[in-house]
C-alpha positions in Angstrom: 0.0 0.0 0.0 1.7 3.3 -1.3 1.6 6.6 1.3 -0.6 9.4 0.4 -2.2 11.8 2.0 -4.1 13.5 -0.1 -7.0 16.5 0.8 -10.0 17.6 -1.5 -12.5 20.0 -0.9 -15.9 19.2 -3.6 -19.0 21.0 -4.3 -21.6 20.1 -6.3 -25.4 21.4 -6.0 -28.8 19.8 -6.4 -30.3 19.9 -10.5 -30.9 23.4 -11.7 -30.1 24.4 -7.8 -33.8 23.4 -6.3 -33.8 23.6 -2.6 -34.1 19.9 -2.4 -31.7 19.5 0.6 -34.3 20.3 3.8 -32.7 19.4 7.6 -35.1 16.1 7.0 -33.0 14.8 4.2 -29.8 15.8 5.2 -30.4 13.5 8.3 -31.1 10.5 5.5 -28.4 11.8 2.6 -25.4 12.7 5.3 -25.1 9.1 6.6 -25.3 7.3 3.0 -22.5 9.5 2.0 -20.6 8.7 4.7 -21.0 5.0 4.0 -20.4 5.4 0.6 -16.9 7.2 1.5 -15.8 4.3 3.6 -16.8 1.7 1.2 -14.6 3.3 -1.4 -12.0 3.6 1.4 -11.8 7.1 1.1 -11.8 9.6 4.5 -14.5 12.1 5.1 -13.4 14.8 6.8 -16.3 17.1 6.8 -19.7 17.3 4.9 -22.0 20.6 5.1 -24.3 22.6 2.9 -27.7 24.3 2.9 -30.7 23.0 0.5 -29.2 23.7 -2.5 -25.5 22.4 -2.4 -23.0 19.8 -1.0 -19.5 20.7 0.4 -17.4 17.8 1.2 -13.6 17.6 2.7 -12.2 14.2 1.6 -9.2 12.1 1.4 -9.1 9.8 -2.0 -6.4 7.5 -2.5 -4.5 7.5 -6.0 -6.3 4.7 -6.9 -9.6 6.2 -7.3 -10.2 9.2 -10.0 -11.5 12.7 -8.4 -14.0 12.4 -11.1 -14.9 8.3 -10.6 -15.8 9.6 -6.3 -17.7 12.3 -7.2 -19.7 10.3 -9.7 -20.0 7.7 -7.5 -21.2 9.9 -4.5 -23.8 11.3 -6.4 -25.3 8.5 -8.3 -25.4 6.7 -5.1 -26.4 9.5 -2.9 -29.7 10.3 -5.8 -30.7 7.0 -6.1 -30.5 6.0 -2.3 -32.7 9.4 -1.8 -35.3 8.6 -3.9 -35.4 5.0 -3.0 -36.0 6.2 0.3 -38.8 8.8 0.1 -40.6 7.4 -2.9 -42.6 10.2 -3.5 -44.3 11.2 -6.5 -44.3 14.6 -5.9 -40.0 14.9 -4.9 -37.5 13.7 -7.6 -33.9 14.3 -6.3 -31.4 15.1 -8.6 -27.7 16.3 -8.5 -26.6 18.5 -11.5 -23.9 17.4 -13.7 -21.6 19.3 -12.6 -18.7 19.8 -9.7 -16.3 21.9 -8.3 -12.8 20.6 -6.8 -10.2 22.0 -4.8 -6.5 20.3 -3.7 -5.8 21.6 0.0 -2.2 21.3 1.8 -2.5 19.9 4.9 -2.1 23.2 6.7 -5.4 24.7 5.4 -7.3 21.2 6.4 -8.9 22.3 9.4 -9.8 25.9 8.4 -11.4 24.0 5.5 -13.2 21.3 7.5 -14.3 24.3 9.3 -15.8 26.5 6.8 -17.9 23.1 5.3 -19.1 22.5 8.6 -21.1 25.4 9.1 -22.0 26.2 5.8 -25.7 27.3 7.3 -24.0 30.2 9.1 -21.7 31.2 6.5 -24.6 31.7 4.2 -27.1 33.5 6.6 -24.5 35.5 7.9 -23.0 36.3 4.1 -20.0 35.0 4.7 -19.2 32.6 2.2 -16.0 32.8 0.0 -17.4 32.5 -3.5 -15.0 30.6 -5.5 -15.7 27.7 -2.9 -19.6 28.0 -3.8 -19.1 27.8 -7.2 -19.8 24.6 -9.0 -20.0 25.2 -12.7 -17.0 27.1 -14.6 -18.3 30.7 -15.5 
């Protein structure tokens, strides 16, 4: 097994940026994710976000593509959600796209920080907006 230590930070919002992430479904989304993580044997650092986006801090090995996790997380994370509400009337969906950021080791725990209270950070206006973005502009 080859040392690494390796820190992302990924964002990636729900389709067309509905408010589809209520305090209900994060209690049912949060824990999947963190299952999927550690059945890819990957390390979840943090996860936050408000109804509309996902931040996560994560540690993938080399092995595993930034782009193979994320799709991964998401087609897991979409199907799991509407597997478990079944409702005609909610459709969960992640858009497309993502956002990823390399962190050094020194900027983990301001990082981890920042995801985990995204809900202040966004009621109080203090989010850094590079780290919100998830398409290119």
């Amino acid at each position: 097994m080859p040392l690494w230590r390796l820190f992302y930070h990924l964002v990636w919002a729900t389709h067309d940026r509905q408010p589809l992430i209520s305090p209900a479904h994060e209690q049912i989304l949060y824990p999947h994710i963190r299952g999927k993580v550690d059945f890819l044997e990957c390390q979840l650092h943090a996860i936050g976000g408000i109804e509309d986006h996902l931040h996560l801090i994560v540690s993938i090995p080399p092995k595993l593509s930034i782009s193979d996790f994320a799709k991964r997380i998401k087609g897991s994370s979409a199907r799991y959600l509407n597997q478990e509400l079944a409702d005609d009337n909610y459709k969960f969906a992640w858009q497309h796209e993502y956002a990823v950021f390399s962190l050094g080791e020194q900027r983990l725990e301001w990082a981890i920080s920042y995801v985990k209270n995204q809900k202040q950070h966004h009621k109080a206006g203090g989010i850094i907006k590079i780290l919100e973005q998830t398409e290119p502009i």
